[in-house]
Biopython code that builds the backbone (N, CA, C, O; Angstrom):
import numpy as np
from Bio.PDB.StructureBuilder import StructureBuilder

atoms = [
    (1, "UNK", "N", (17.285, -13.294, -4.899)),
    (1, "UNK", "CA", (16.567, -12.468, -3.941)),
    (1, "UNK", "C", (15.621, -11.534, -4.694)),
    (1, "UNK", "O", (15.905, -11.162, -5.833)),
    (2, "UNK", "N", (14.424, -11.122, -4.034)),
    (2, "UNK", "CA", (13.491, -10.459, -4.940)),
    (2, "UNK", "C", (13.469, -9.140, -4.854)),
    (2, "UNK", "O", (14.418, -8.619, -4.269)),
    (3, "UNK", "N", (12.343, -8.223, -5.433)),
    (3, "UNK", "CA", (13.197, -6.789, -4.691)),
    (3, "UNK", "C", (12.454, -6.491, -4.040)),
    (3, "UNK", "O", (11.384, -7.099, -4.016)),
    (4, "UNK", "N", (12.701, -5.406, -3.216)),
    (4, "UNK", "CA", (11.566, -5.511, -2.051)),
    (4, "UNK", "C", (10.740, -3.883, -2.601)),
    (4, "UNK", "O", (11.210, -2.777, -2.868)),
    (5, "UNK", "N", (9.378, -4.417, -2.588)),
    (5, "UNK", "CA", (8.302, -3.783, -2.954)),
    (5, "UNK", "C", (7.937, -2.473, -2.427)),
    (5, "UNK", "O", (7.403, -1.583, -3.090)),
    (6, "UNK", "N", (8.304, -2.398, -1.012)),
    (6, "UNK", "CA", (8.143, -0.908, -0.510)),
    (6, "UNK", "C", (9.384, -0.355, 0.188)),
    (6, "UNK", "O", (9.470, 0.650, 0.893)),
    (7, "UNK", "N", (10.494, -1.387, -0.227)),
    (7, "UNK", "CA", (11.366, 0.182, -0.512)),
    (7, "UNK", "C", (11.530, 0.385, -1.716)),
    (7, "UNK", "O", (12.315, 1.333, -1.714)),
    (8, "UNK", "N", (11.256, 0.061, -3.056)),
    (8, "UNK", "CA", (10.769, 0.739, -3.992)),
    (8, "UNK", "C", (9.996, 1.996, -4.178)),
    (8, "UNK", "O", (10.217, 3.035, -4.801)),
    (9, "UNK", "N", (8.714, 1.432, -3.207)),
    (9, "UNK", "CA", (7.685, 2.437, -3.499)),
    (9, "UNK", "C", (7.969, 3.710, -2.694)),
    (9, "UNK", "O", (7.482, 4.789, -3.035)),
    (10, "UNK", "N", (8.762, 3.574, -1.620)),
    (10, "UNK", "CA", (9.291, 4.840, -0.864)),
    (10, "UNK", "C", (10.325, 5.606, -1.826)),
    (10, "UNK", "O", (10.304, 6.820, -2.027)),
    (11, "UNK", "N", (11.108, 4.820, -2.310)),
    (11, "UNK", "CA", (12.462, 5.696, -3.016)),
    (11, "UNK", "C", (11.859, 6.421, -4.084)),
    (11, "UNK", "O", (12.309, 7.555, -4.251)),
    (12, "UNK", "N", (10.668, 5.927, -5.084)),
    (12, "UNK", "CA", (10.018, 6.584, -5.729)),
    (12, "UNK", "C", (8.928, 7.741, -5.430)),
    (12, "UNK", "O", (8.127, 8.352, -6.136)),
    (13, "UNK", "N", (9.212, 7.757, -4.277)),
    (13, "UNK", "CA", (8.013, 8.319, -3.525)),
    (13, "UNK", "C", (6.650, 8.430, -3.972)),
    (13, "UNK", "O", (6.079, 9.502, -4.170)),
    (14, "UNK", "N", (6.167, 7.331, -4.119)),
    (14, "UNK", "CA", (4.683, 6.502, -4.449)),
    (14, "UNK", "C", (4.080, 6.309, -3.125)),
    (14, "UNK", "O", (4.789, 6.125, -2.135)),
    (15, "UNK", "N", (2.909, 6.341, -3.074)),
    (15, "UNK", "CA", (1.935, 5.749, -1.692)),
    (15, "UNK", "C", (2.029, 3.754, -1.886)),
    (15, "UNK", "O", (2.250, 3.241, -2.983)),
    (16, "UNK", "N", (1.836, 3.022, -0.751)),
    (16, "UNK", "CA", (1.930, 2.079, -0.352)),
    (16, "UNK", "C", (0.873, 1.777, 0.176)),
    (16, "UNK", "O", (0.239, 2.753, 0.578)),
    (17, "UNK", "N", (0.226, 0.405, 0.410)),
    (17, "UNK", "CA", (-0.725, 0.192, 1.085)),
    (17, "UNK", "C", (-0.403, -1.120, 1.795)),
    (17, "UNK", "O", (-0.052, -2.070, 1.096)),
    (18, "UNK", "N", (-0.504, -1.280, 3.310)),
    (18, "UNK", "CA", (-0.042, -2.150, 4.012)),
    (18, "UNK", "C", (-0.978, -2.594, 5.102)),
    (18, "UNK", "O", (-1.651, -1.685, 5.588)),
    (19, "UNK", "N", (-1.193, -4.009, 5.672)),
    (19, "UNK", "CA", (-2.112, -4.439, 6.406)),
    (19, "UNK", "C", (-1.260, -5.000, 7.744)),
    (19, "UNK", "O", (-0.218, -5.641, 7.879)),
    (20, "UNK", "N", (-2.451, -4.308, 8.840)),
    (20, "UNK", "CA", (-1.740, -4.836, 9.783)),
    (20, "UNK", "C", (-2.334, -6.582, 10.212)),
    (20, "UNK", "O", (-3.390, -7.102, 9.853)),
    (21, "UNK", "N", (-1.144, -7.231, 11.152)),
    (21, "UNK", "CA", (-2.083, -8.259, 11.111)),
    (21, "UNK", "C", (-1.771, -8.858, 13.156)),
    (21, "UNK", "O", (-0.836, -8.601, 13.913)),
    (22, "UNK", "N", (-2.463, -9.305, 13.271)),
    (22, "UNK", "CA", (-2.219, -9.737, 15.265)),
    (22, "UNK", "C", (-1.753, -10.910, 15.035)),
    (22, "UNK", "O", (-0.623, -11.118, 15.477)),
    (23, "UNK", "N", (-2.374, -11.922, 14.366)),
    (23, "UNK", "CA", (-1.507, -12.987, 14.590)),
    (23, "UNK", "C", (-0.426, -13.985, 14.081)),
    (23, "UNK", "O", (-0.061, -14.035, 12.906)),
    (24, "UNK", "N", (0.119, -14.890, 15.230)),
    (24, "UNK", "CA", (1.484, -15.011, 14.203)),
    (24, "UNK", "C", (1.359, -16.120, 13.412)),
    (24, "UNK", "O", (2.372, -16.800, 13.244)),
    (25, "UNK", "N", (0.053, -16.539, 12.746)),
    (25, "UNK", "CA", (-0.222, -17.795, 11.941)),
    (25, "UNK", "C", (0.622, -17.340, 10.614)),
    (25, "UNK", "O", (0.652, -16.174, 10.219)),
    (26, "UNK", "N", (1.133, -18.157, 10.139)),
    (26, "UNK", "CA", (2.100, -17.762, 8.606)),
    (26, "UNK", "C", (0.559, -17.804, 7.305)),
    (26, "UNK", "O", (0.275, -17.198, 6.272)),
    (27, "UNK", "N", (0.051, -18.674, 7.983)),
    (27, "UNK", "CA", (-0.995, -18.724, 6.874)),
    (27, "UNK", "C", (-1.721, -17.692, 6.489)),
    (27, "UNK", "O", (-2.419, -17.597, 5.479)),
    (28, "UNK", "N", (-1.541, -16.948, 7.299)),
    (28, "UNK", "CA", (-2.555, -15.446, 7.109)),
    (28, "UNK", "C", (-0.974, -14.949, 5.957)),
    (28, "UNK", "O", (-1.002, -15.271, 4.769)),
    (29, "UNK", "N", (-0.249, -14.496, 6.302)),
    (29, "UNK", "CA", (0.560, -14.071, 5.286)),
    (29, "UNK", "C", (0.420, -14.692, 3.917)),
    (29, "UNK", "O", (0.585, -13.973, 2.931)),
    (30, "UNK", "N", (0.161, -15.825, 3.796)),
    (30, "UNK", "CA", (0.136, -16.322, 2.363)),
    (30, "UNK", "C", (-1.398, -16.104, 2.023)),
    (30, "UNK", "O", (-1.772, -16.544, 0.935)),
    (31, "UNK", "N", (-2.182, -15.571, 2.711)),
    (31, "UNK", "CA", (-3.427, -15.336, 2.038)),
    (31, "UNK", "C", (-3.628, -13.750, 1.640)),
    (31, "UNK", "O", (-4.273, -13.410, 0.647)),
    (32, "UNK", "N", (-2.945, -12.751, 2.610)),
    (32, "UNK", "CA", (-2.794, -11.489, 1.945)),
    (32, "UNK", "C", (-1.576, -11.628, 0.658)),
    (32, "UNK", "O", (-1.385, -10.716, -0.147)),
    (33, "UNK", "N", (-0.979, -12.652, 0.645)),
    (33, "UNK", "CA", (0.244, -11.993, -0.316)),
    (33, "UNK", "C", (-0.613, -12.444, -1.887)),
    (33, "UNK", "O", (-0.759, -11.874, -2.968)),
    (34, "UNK", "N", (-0.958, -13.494, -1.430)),
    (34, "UNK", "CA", (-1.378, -13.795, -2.873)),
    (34, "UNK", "C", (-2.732, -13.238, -3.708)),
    (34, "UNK", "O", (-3.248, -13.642, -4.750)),
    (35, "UNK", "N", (-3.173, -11.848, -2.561)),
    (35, "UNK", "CA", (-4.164, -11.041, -3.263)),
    (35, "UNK", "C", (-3.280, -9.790, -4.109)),
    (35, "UNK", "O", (-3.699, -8.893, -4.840)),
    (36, "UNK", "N", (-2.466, -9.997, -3.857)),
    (36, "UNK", "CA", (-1.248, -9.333, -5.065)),
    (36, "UNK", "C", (-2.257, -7.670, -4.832)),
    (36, "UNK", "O", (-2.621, -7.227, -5.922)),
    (37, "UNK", "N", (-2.563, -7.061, -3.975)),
    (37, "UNK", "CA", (-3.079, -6.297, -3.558)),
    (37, "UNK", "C", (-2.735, -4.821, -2.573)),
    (37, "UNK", "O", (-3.085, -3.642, -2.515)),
    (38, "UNK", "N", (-1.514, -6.101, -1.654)),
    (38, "UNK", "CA", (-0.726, -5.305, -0.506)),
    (38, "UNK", "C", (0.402, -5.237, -0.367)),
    (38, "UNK", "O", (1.062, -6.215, -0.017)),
    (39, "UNK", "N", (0.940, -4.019, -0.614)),
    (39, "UNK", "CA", (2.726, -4.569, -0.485)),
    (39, "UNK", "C", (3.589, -4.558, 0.562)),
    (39, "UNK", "O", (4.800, -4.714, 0.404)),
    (40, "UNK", "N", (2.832, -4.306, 2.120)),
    (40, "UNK", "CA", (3.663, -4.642, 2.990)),
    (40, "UNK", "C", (2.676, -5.669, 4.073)),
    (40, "UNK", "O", (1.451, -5.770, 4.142)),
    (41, "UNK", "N", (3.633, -6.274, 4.760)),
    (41, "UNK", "CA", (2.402, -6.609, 6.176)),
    (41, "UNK", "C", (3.452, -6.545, 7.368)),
    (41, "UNK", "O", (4.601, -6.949, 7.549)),
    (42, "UNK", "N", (2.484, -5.829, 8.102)),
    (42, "UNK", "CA", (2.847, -5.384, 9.723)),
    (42, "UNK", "C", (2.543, -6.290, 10.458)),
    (42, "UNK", "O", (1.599, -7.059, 10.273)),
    (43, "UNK", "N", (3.400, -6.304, 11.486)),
    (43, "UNK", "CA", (3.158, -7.741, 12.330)),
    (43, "UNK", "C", (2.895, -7.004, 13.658)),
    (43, "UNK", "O", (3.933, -6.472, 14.051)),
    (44, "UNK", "N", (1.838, -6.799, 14.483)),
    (44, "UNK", "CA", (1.770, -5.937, 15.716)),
    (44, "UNK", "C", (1.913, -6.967, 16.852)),
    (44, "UNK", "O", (0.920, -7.633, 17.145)),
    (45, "UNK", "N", (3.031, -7.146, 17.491)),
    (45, "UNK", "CA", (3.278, -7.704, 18.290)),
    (45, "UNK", "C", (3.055, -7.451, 19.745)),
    (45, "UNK", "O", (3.280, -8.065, 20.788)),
    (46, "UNK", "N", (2.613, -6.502, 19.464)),
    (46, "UNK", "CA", (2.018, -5.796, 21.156)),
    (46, "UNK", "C", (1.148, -6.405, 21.786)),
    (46, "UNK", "O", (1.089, -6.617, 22.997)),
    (47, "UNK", "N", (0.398, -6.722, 20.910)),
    (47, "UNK", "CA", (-1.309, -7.160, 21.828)),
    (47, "UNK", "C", (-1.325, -8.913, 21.255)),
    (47, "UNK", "O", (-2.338, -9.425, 20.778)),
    (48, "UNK", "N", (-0.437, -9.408, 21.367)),
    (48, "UNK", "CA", (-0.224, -11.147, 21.034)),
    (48, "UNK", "C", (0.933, -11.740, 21.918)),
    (48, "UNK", "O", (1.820, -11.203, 22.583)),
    (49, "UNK", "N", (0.629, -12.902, 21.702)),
    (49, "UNK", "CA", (1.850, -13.430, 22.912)),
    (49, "UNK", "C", (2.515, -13.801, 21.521)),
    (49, "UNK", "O", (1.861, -13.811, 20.478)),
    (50, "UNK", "N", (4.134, -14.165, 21.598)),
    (50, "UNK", "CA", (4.813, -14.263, 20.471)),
    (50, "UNK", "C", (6.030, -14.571, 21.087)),
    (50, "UNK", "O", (6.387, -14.109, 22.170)),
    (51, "UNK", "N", (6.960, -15.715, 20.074)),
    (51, "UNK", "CA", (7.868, -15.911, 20.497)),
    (51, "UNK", "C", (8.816, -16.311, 19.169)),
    (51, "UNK", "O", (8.317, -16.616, 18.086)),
    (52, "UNK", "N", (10.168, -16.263, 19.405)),
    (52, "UNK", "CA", (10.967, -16.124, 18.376)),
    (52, "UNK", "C", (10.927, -17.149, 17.102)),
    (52, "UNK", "O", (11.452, -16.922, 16.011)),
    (53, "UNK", "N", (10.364, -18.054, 17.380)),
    (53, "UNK", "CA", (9.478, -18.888, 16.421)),
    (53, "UNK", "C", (8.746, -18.359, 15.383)),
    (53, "UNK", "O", (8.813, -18.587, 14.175)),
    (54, "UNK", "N", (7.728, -17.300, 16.293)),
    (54, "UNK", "CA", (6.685, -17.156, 14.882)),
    (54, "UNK", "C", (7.092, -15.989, 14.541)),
    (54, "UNK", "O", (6.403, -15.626, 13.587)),
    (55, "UNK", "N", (8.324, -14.724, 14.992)),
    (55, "UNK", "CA", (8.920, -14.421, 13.994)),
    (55, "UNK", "C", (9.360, -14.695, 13.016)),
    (55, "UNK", "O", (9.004, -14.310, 11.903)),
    (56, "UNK", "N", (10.535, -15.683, 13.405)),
    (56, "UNK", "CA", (10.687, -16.355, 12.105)),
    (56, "UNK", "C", (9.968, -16.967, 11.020)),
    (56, "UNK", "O", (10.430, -16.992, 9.879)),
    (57, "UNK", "N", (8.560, -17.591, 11.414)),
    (57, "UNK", "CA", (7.993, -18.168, 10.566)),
    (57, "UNK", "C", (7.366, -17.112, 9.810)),
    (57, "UNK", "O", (7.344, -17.200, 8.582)),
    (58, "UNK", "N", (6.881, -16.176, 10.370)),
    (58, "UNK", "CA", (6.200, -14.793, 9.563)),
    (58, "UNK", "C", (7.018, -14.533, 8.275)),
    (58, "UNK", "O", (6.661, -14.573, 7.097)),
    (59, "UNK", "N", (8.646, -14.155, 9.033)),
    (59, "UNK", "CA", (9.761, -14.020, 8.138)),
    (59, "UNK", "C", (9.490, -15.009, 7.292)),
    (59, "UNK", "O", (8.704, -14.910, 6.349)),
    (60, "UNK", "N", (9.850, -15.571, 7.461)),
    (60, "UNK", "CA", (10.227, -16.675, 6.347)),
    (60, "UNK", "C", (8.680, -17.107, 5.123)),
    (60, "UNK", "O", (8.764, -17.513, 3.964)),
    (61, "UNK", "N", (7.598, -16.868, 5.814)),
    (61, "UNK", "CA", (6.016, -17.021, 4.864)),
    (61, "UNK", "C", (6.278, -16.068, 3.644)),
    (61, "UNK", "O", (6.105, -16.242, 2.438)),
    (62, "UNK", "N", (6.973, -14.506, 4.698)),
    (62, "UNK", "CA", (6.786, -13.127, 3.635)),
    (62, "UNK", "C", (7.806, -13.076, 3.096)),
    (62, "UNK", "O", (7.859, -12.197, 2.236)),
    (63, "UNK", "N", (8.993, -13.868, 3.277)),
    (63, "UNK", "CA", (9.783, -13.815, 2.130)),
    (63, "UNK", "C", (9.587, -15.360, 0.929)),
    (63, "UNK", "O", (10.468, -15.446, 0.074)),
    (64, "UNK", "N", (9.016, -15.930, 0.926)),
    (64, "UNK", "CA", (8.377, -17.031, 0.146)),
    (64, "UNK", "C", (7.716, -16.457, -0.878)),
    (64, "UNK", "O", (8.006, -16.654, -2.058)),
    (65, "UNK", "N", (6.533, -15.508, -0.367)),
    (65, "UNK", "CA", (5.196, -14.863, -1.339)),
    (65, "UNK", "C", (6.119, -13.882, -1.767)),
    (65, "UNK", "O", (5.781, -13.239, -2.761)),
    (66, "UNK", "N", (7.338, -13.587, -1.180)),
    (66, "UNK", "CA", (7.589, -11.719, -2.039)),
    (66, "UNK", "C", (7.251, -11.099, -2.070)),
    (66, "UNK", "O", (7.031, -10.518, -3.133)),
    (67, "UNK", "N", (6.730, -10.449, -0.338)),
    (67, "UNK", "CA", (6.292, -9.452, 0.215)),
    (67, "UNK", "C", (6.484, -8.956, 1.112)),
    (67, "UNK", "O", (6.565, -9.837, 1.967)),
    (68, "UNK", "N", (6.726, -7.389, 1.838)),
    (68, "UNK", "CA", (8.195, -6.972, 2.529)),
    (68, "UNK", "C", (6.704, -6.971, 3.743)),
    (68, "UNK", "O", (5.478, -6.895, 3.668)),
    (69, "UNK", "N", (7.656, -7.092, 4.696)),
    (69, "UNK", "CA", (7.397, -7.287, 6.195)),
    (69, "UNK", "C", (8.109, -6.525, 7.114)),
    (69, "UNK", "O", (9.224, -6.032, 6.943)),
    (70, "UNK", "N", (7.370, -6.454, 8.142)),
    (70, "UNK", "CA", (7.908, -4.984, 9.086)),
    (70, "UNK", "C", (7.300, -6.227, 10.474)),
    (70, "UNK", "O", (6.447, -7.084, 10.245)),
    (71, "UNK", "N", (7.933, -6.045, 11.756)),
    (71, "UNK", "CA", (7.594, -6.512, 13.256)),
    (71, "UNK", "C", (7.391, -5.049, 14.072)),
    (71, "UNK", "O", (8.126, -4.080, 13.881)),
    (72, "UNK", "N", (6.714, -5.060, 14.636)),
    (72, "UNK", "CA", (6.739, -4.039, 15.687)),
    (72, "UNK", "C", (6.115, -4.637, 16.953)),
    (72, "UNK", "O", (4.919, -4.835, 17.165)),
    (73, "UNK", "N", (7.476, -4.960, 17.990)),
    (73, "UNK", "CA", (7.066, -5.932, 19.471)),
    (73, "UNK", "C", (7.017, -5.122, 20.362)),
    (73, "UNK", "O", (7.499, -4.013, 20.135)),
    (74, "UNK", "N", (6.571, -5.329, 21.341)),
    (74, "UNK", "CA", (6.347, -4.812, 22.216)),
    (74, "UNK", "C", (7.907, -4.219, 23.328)),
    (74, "UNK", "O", (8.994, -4.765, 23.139)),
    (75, "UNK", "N", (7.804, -3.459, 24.057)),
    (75, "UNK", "CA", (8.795, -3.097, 24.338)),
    (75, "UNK", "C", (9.540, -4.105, 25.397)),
    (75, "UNK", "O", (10.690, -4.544, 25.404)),
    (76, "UNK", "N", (8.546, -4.280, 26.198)),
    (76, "UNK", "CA", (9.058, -5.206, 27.280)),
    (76, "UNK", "C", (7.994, -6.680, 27.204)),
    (76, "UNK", "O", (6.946, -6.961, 27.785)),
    (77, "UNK", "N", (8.856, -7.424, 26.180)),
    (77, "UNK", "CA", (8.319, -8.947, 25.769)),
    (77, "UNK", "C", (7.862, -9.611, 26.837)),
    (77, "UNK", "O", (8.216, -9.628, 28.016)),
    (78, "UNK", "N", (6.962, -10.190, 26.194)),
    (78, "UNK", "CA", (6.370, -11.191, 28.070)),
    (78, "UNK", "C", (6.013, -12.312, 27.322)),
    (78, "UNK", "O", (5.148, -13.054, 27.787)),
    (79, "UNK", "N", (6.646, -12.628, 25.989)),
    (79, "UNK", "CA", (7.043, -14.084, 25.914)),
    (79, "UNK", "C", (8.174, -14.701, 26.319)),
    (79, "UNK", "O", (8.218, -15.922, 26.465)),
    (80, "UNK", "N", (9.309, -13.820, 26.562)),
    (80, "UNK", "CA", (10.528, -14.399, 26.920)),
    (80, "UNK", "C", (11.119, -14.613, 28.632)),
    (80, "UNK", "O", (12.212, -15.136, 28.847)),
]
sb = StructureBuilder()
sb.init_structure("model")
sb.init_model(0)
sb.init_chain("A")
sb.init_seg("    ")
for serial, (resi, resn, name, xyz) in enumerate(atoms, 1):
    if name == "N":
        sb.init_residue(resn, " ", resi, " ")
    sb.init_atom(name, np.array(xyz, "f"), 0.0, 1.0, " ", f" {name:<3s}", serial, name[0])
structure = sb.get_structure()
């Protein structure tokens, strides 16, 4: 398991720089990770339709590249 990059940078209390992103293509994750640039990516699930699928696949892209990931869905899902 790798370590995760921004809770590092929090416990050290260092600044972080993180991108948000709308959609749930995994491929976008492997194109920010490998600018070795950003150490988190936000997944804004509010303003996308989304379903437990491309969570997972997000998950699973940003833990591949070794780069920490955060979801933030909407409160009342209207994919499910």
């Amino acid at each position: 398991m790798y370590k995760n990059r921004l809770r590092q940078l929090i416990n050290n209390q260092e600044p972080s720089i993180g991108v948000r992103i709308l959609t749930p293509w995994p491929g976008m994750i492997e194109v920010i990770a490998n600018t070795n640039a950003i150490d988190y990516i936000e997944f804004v699930g509010e303003y996308t339709s989304l379903d437990l699928h491309d969570l997972e696949n997000i998950a699973c892209a940003a833990d591949l590249h070794q780069i920490s990931s955060m979801f933030k869905v909407d409160q009342e899902p209207n994919g499910f």
